[in-house]
Backbone as CSV, one residue per row, in Angstrom:
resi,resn,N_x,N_y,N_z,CA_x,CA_y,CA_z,C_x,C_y,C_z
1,UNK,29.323,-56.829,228.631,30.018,-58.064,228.313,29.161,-58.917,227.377
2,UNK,27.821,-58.727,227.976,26.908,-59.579,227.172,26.943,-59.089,225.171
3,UNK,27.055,-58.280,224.764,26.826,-57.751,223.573,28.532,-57.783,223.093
4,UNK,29.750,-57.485,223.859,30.999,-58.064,223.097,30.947,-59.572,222.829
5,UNK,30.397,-60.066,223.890,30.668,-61.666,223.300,29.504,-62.145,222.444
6,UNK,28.536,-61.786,221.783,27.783,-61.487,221.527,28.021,-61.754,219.814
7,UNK,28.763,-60.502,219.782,29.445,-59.684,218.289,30.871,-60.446,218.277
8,UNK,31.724,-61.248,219.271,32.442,-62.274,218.890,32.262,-63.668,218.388
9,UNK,30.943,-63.499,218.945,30.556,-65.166,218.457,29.940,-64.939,217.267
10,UNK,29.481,-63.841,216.243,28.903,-63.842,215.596,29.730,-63.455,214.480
11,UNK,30.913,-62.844,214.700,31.778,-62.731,213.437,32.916,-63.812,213.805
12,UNK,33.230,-64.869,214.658,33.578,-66.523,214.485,32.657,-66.668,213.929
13,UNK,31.591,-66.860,213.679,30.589,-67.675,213.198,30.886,-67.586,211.392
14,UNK,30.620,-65.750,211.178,30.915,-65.396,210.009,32.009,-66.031,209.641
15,UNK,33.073,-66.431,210.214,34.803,-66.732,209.452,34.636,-68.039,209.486
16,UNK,33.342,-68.848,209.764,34.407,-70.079,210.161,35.356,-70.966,211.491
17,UNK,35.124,-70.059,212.398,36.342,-69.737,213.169,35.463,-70.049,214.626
18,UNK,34.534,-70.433,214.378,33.291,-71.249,215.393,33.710,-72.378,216.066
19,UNK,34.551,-73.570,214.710,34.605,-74.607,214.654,36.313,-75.136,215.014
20,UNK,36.819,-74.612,215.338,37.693,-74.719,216.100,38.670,-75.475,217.298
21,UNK,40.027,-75.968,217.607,39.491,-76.944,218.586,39.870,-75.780,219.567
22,UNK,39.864,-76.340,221.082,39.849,-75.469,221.904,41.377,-75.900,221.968
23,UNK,42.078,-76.158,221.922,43.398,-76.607,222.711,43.700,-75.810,221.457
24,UNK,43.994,-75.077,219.992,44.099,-74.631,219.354,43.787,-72.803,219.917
25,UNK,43.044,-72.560,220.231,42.853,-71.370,220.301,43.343,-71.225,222.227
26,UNK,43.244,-72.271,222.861,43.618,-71.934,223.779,45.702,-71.381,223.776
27,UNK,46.161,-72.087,222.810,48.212,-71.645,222.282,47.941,-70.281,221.720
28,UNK,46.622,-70.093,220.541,46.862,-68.549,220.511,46.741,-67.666,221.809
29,UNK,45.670,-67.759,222.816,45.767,-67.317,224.169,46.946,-66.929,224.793
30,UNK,47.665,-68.632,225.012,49.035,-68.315,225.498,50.255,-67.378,224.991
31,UNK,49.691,-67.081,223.839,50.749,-66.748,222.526,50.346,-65.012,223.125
32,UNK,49.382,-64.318,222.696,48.955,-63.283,223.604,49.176,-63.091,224.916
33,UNK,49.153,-63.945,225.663,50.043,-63.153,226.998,50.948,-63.761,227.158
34,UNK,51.891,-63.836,226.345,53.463,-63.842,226.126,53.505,-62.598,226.081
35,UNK,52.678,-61.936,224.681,53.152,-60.615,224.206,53.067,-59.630,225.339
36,UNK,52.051,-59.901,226.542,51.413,-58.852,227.380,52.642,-59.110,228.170
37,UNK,53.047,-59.780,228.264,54.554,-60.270,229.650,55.323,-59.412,228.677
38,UNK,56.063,-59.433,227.701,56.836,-58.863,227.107,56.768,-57.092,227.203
39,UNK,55.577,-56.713,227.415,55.331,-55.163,227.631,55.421,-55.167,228.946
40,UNK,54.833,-55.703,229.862,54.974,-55.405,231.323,56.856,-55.209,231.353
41,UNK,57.390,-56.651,231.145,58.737,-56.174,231.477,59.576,-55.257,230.980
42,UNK,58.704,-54.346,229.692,59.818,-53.135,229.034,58.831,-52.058,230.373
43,UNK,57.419,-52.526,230.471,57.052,-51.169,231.600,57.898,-50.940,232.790
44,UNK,58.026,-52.175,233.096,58.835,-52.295,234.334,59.990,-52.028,234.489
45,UNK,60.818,-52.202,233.386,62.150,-50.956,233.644,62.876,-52.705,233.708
46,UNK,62.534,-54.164,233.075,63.700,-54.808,233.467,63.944,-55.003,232.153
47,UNK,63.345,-54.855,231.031,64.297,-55.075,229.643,64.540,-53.597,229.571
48,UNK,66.087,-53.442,229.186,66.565,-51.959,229.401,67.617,-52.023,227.713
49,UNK,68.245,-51.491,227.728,69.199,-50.933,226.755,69.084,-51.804,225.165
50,UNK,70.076,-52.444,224.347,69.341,-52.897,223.483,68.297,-53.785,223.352
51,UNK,67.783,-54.706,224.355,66.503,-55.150,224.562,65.544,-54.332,224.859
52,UNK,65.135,-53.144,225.496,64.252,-52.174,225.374,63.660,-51.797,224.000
53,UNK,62.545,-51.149,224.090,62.390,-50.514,223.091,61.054,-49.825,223.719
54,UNK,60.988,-48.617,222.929,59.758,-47.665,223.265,58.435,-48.443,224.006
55,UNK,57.984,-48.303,225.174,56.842,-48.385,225.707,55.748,-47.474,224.643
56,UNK,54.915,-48.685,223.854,53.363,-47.898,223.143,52.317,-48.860,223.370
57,UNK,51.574,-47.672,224.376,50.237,-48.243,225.155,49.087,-48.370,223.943
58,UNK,49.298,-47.681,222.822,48.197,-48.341,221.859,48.506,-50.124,221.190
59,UNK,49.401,-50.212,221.537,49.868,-51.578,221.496,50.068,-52.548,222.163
60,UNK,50.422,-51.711,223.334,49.878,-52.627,224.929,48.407,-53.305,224.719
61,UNK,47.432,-52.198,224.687,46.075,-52.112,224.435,45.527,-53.471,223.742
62,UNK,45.955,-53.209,222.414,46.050,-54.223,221.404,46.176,-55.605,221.952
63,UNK,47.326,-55.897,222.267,47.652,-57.374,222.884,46.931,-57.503,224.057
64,UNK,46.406,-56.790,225.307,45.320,-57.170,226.257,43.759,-57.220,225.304
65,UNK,43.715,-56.818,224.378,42.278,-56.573,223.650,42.369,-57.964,222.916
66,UNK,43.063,-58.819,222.145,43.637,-60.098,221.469,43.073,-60.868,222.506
67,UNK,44.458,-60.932,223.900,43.754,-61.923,224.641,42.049,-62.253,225.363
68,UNK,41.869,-61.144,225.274,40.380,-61.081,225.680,39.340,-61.627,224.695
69,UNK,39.351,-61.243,223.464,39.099,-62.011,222.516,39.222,-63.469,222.511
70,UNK,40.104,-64.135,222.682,40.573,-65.396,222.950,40.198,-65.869,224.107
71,UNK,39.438,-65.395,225.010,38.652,-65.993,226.256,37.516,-65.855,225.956
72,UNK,37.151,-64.778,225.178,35.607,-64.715,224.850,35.120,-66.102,224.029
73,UNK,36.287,-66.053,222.903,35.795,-67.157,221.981,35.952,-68.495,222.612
74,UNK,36.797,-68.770,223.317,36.685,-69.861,224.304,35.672,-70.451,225.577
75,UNK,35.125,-69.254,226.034,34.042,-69.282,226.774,32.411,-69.328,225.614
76,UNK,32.770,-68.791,224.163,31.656,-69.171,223.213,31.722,-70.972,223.123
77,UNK,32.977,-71.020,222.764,32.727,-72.345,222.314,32.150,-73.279,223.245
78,UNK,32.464,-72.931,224.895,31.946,-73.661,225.472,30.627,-73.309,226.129
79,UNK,29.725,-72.523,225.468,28.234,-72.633,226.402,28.231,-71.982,227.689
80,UNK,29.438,-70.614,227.699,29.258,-69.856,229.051,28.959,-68.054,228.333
81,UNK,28.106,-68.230,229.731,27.762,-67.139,229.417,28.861,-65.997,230.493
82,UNK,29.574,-65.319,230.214,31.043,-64.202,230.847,30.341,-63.385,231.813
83,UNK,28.846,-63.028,231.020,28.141,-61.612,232.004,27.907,-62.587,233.748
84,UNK,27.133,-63.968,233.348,26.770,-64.540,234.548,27.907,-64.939,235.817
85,UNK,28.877,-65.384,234.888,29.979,-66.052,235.788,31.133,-64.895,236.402
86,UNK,30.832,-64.025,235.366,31.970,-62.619,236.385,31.585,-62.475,237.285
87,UNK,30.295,-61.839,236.556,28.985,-61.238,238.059,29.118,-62.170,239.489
88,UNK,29.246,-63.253,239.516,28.901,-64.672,240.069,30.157,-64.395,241.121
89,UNK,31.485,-64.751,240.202,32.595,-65.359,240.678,33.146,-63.730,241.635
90,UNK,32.977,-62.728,240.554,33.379,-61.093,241.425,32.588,-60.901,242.619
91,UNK,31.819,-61.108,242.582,31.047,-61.197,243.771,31.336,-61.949,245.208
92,UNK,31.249,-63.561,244.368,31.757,-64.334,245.267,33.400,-63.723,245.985
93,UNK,34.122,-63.541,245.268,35.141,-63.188,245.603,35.471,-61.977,246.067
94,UNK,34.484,-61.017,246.189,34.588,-59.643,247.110,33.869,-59.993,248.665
95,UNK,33.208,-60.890,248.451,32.101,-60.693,249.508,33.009,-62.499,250.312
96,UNK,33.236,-63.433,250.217,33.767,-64.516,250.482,35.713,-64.213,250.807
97,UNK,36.323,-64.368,250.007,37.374,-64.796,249.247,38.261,-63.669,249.847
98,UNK,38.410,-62.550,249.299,39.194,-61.205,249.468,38.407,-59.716,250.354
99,UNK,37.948,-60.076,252.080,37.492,-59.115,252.525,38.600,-58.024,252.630
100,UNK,37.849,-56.478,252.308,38.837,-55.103,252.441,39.817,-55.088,253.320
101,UNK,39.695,-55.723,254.850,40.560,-55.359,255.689,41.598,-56.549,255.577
102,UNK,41.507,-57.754,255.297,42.193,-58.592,254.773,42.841,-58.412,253.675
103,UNK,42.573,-57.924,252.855,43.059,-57.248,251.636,44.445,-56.565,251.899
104,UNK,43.846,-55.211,252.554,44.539,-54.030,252.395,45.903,-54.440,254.068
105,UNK,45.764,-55.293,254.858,46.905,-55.871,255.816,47.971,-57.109,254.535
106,UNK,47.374,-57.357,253.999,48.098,-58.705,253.140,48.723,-57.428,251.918
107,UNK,48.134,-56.495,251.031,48.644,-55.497,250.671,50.061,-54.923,251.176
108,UNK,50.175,-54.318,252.635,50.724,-53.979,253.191,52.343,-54.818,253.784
109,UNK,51.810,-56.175,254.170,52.738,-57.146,254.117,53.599,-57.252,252.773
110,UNK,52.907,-57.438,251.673,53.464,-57.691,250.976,54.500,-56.591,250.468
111,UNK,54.409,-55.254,250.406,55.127,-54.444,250.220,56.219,-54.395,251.126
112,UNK,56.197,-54.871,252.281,57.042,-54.806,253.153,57.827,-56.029,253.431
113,UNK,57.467,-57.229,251.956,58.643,-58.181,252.185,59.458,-57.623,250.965
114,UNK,58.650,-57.603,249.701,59.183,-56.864,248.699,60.041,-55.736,248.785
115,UNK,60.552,-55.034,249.641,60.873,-54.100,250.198,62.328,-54.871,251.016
116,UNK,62.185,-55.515,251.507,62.886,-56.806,251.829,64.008,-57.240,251.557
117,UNK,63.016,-57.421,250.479,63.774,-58.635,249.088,64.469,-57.639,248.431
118,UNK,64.587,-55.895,247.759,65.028,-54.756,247.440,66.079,-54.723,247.891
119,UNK,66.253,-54.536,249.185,67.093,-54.086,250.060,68.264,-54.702,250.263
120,UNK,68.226,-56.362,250.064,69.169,-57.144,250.015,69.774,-57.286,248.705
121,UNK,69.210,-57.218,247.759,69.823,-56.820,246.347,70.671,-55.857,246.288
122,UNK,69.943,-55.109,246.610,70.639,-53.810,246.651,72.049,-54.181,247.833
123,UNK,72.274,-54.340,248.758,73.243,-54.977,249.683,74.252,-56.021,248.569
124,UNK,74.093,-56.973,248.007,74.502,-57.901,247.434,75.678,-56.981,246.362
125,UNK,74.713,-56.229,246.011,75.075,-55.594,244.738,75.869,-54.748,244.623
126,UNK,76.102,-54.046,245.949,77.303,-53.166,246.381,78.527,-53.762,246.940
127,UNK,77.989,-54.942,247.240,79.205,-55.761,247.990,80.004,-56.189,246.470
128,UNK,79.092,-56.532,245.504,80.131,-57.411,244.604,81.028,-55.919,243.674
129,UNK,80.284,-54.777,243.770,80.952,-53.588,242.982,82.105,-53.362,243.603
130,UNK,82.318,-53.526,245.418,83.511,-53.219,246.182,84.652,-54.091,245.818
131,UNK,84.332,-55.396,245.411,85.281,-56.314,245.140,86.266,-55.909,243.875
């Protein structure tokens, strides 16, 4: 992490692109995971027929690789260092926050409301086809 953000801050630097405001690069951010929402929902099977269009993971790729970029340079502009605070916060949050067996019961729940929530759709949805 240390050497990508590294080689991001140093070709912002090269462009210009250092000086920046943050509320500016933070809309391109947002603007990038728009695009990443837009692929999840063709992955996901809910944009279908003429809203579909070919699932291409080198382009998926692309738009998660953009936004990452756009946190890097945002975490440049502000005086953080990514390697310390992942390390920090992943940690904190494996060992604090999200223990395995807590995890993997809340996992489990959740599939089984989602599952739920399926089932009654699916119910709804046959009722209105009978009509």
């Amino acid at each position: 992490m240390k050497e990508l953000q590294e080689k991001i801050r140093k070709n912002d630097e090269d462009r210009g692109w250092n000086v920046s405001f943050l509320s500016q690069t933070f809309t391109h951010l947002i603007e990038e995971m728009g695009e990443i929402g837009r692929h999840i929902l063709f992955r996901d099977g809910y944009k279908t027929g003429k809203l579909s269009r070919e699932v291409n993971d080198e382009e998926f790729g692309e738009e998660l690789a953009d936004a990452i970029i756009f946190l890097v340079h945002i975490a440049n502009t502000q005086g953080i260092n990514l390697d310390e605070v992942i390390q920090k916060k992943a940690n904190k949050n494996w060992d604090e926050r999200f223990p395995i067996d807590k995890c993997l019961k809340d996992s489990r729940d959740y599939i089984e409301r989602q599952q739920k929530i399926l089932d009654n759709f699916k119910e709804k949805l046959k009722n209105r086809i009978k009509k």
